[in-house]
C-alpha positions in Angstrom: 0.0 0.0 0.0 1.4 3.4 -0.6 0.7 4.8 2.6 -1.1 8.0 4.0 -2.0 7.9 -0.4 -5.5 8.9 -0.4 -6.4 12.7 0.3 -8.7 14.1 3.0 -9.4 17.5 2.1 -8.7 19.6 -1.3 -6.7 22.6 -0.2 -7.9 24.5 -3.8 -11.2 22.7 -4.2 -12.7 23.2 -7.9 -9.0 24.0 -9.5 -8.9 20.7 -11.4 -7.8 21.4 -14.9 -5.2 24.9 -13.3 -1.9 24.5 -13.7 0.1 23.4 -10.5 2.2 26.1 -9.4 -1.5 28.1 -9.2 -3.0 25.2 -7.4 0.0 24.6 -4.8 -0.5 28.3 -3.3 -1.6 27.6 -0.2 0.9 23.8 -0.2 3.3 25.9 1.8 0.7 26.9 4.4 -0.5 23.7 5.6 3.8 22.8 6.2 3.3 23.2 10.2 6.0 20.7 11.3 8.5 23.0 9.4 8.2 25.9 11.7 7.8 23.0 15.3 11.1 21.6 13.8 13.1 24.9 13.6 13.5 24.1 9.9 15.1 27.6 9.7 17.4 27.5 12.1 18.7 24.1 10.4 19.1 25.8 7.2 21.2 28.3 8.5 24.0 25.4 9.1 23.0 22.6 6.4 20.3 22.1 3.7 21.2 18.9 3.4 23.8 19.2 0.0 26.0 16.6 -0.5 23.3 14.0 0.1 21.0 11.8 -2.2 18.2 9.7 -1.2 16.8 7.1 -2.9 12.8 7.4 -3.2 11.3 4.1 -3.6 7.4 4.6 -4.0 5.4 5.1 -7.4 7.6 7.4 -9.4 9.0 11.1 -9.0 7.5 13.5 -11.5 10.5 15.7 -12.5 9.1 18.2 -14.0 7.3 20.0 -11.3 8.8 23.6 -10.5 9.9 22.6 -6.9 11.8 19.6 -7.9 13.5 21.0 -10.9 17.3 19.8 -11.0 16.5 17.6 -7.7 16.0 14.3 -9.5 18.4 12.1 -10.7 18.3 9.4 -13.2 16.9 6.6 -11.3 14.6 3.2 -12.5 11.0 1.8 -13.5 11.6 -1.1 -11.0 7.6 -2.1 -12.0 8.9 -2.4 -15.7 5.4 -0.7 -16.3 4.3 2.0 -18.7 5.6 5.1 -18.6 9.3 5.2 -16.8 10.2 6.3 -12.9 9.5 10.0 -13.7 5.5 9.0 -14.6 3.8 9.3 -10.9 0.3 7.4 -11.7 -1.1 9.1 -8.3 1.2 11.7 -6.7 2.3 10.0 -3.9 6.0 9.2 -4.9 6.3 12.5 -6.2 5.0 14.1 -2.4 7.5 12.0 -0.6 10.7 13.3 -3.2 8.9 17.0 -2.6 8.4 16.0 1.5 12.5 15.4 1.3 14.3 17.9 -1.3 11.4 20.3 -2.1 13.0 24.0 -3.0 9.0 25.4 -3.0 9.1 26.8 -6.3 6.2 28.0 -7.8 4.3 27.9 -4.3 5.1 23.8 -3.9 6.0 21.8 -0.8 9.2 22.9 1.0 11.6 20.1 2.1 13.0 19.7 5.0 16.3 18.7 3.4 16.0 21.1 0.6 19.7 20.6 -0.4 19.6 17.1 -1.4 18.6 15.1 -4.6 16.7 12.2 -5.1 17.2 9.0 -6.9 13.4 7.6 -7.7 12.6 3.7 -8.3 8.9 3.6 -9.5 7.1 -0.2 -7.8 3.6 -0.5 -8.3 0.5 -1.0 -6.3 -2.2 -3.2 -6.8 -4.2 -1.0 -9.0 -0.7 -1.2 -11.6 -0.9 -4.8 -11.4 -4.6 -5.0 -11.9 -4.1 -3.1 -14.7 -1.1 -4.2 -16.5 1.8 -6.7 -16.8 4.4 -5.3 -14.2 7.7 -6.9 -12.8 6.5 -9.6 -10.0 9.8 -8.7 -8.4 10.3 -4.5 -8.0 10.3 -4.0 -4.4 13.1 -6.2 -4.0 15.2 -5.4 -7.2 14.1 -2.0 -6.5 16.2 -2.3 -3.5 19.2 -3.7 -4.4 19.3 -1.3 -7.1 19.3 1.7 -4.5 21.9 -0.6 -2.4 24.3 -0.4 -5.2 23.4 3.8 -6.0 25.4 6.4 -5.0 21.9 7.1 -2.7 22.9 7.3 1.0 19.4 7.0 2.1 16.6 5.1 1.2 12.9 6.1 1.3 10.3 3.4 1.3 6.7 4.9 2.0 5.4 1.6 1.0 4.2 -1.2 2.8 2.5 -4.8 2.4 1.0 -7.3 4.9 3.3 -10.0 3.8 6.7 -11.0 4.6 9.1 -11.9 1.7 12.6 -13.2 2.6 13.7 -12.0 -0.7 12.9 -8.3 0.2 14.2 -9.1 3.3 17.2 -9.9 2.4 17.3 -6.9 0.2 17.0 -4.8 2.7 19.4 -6.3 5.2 22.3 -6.1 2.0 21.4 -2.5 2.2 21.7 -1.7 5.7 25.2 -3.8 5.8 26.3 -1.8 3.0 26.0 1.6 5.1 22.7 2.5 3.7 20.1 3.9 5.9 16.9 2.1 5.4 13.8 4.1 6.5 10.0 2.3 5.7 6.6 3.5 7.2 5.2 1.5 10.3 1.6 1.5 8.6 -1.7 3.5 9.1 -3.7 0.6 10.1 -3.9 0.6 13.9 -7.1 0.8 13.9 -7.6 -2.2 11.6 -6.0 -5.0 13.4 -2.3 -3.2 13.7 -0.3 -6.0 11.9 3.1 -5.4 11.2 3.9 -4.5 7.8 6.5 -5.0 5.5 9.2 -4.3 5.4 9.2 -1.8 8.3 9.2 -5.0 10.7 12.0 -6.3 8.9 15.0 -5.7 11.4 17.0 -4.1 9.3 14.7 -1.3 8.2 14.3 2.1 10.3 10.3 1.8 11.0 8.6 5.4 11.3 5.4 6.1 13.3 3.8 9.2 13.1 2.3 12.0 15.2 0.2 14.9 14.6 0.8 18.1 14.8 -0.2 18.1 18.7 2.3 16.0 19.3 -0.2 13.1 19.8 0.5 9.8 18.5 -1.6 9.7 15.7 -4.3 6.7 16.1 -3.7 5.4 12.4 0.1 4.6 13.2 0.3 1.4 14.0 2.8 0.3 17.0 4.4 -2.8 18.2 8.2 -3.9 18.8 9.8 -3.2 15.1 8.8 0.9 15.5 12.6 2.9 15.9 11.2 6.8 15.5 8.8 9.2 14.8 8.2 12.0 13.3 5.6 14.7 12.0 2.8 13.1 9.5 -0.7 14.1 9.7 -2.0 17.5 7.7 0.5 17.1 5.3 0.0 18.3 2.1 0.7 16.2 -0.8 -0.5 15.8 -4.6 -3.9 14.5 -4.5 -3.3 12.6 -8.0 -1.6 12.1 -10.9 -2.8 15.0 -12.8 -0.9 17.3 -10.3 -3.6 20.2 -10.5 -4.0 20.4 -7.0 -2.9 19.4 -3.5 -4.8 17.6 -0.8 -4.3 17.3 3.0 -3.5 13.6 3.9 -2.1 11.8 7.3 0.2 9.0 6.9 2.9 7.2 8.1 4.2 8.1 4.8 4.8 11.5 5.3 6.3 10.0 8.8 8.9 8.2 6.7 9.9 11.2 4.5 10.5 13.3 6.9 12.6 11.1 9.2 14.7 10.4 5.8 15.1 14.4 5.6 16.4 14.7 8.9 19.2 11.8 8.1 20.2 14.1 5.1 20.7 17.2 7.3 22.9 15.4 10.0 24.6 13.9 7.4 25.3 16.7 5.4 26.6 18.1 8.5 28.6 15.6 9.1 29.6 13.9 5.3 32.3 11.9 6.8 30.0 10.1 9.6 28.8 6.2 8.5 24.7 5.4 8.6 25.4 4.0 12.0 26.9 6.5 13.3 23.9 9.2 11.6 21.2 6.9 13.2 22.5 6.4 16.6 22.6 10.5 16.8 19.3 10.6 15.6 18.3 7.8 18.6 19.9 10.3 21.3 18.8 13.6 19.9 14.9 12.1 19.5 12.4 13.7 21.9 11.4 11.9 24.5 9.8 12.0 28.3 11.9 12.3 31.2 10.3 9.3 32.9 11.4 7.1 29.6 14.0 4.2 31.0 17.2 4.9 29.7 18.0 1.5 27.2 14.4 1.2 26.5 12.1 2.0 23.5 8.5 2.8 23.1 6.3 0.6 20.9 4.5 3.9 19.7 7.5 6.3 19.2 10.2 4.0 18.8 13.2 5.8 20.0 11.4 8.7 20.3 10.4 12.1 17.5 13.1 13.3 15.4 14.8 16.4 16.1 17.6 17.1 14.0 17.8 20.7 15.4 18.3 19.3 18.5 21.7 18.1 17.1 22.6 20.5 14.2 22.3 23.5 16.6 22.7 22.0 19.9 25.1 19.0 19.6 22.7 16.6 21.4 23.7 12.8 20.4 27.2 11.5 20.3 28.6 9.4 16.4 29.9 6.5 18.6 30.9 3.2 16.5 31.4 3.8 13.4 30.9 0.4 12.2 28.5 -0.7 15.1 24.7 -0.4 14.0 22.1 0.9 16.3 19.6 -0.8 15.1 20.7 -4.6 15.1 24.4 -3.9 17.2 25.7 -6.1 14.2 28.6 -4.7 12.2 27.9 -2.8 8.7 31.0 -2.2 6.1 30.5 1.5 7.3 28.9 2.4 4.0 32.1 1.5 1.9 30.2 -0.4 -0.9 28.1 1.4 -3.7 27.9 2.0 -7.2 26.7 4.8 -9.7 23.1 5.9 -9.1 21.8 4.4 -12.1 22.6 1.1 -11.2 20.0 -2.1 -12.1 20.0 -5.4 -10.0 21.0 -8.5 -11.8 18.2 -11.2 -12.4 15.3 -11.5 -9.8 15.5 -13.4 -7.2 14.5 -16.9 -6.4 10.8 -17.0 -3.9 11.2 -17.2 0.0 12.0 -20.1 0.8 11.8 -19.6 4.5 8.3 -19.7 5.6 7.6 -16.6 4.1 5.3 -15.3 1.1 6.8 -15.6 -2.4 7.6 -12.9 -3.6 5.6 -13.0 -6.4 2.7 -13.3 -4.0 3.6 -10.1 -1.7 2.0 -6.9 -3.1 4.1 -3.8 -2.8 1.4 -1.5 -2.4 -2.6 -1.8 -1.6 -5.3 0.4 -3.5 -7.2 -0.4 -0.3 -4.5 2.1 2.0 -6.4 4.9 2.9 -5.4 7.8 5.1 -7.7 7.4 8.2 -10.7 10.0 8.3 -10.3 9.8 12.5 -8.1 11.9 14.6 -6.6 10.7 17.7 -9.1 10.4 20.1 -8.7 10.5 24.0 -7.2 7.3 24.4 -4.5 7.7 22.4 -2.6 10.3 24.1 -3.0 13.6 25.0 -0.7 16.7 24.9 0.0 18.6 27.6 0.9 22.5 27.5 4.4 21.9 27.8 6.2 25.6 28.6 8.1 24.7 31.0 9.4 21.4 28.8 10.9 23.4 26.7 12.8 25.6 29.1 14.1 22.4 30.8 15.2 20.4 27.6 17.2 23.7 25.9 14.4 25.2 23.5 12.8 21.6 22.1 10.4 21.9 19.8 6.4 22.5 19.9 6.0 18.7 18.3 8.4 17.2 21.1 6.8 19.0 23.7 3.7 17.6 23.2 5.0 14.2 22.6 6.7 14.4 25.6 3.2 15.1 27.3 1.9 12.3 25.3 4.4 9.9 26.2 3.6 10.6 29.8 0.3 10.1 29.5 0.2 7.0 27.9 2.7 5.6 30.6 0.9 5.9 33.8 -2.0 4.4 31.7 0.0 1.5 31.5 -0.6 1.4 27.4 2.9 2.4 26.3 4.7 0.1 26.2 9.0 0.0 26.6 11.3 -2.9 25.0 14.7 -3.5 24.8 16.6 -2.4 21.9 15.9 -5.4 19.1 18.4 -7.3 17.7 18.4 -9.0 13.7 
């Protein structure tokens, strides 16, 4: 499913048919997180040049004003119509905007608005319905990024169904240096079952969190969530006709802008390995006081990102540089790569493990929707959170409520704290 895809409100209702840089006007407006994250104040130290992330989701149009000169050449993993620059509904196309978006023409604003983007079109159920595609793309479309020049990869796609090839696609990236970031999934609500390939051990799962700094109730939760991050009334291309932008929630939007902060901390720091990126971005995350150090939240993972909290304040210290965070395995510290056009070789042979064939896991669902609900109640609930922010150094307005939340939610007994996960 391409998460957080389907739109909940038209922000220039009735401008079907007008061109996009008049129907983005008000994109910028509905960019809350931007100012709660102290985007500016990031900018003034690193925009995240230097840095290319590879966008794995259902194309990047490259044309749009605000991406112009941002995407590189990448690959129609889906082997569909069309190549990786044809975007059949907008959502690939938000996430690359979400990341490296210069707001041209009144688009979306990235977070990282100094990187570039490599994009590997999959496709969903609706492009398989329709067409013969490649039975294989999440998992070539991997290896391909793997073997890129792409430090990070973006995957704001996600499927009920374990595959061991994917798997094992995603655990050559991460041991080639690469930083693997996937959405946790906006089904909570609908039976919460870990998706794919978020849950994989490897992969950097994102929940997200509304602009209250409540756990949003469509993010689903459980032991293989690492972060959060910002991801409800976002703004993002309501379809692929790119006449006008909705409002959506999403994990997906999550997932983008956690892979934004890695490209500002590693911008800031180009000669840092993924480990040693991700295990600032564990001790810079927002958290409560009363969170047990060596522990980890099955709703916010690690805790919310903050990449201020390092770029301007030095909060979270490289360790290892070899040692990942997320697995305490060794990594090649991100020696391996190749050019970013690289293709895989062949596909791969079907699990073989217990797991779904890959031929049998869907990359994306048409039936992912962005969840009309807000949190309610018993999700969390933020706090006013003034004196928060004096104590913890000038954190942001999203942390601070988080860090309400997180209290909250803990003398309820509902969140829950694990143990760092090994692979």
């Amino acid at each position: 499913m391409l998460l957080g895809s389907v739109a909940v409100t038209a922000l220039t209702a009735g401008l079907v048919g007008v061109a996009p840089t008049a129907a983005a006007a008000d994109a910028q407006a509905q960019q809350w997180y931007l100012d709660s994250m102290k985007a500016e104040e990031i900018w003034k130290k690193t925009t995240g040049e230097g840095i290319t992330v590879a966008v794995i989701d259902s194309g990047v149009n490259k044309d749009l004003a605000s991406l112009k000169g941002k995407v590189l050449k990448g690959w129609d993993a889906a082997e569909a119509e069309g190549d990786e620059t044809d975007d059949n509904d907008g959502h690939g196309t938000t996430m690359a905007e979400i990341i490296v978006g210069s707001g041209a023409g009144g688009g979306i604003k990235g977070l990282a608005p100094g990187a570039k983007v490599i994009p590997y079109r999959v496709s969903d159920t609706k492009m398989q319905n329709e067409q013969s595609v490649n039975a294989f793309d999440m998992e070539e479309a991997i290896q391909a990024a793997a073997e890129s020049d792409a430090k990070i990869i973006n995957i704001s796609v996600t499927s009920d169904y374990y595959s061991s090839a994917v798997r094992k696609a995603v655990k050559s990236a991460h041991e080639k240096g690469k930083l693997v970031f996937a959405g946790a999934g906006n089904n909570a609500l609908k039976g919460n079952k870990p998706q794919y390939p978020a849950a994989y051990p490897e992969a950097i799962a994102v929940a997200a969190i509304d602009r209250n700094g409540k756990v949003a109730d469509y993010s689903q939760h459980g032991e293989y969530v690492d972060l959060a991050a910002p991801g409800s009334d976002f703004p993002g291309w309501c379809d692929k006709t790119f006449t006008k932008y909705c409002v959506a929630d999403g994990t997906s939007n999550a997932t983008a802008v956690a892979s934004a902060s890695a490209a500002l901390i590693w911008s800031a720091h180009p000669d840092w390995t993924a480990s040693q990126v991700l295990r600032v971005m564990f001790e810079s995350a927002g958290r409560g006081d009363d969170w047990e150090p060596g522990t980890v939240s099955n709703y916010l993972g690690n805790g919310v990102v903050r990449p201020n909290a390092h770029i301007t304040r030095g909060i979270g210290k490289p360790g290892d540089a070899n040692l990942s965070p997320l697995t305490n395995q060794p990594t090649d510290g991100g020696t391996s790569g190749g050019t970013a056009s690289a293709a895989p070789s062949a596909p791969s042979a079907t699990a073989s493990d217990g797991g779904a064939p890959a031929s049998a896991a869907p990359s994306a669902s048409t039936s992912a929707q962005a969840p009309d609900a807000k949190p309610s109640d018993g999700t969390a609930v933020a706090g006013s959170g003034e004196s928060a922010e004096a104590e913890s150094g000038g954190s942001t307005g999203i942390v601070i409520g988080v860090v309400a939340a997180v209290a909250v939610l803990a003398a309820a007994g509902v969140l829950v704290a694990r143990r760092r996960r090994s692979a």
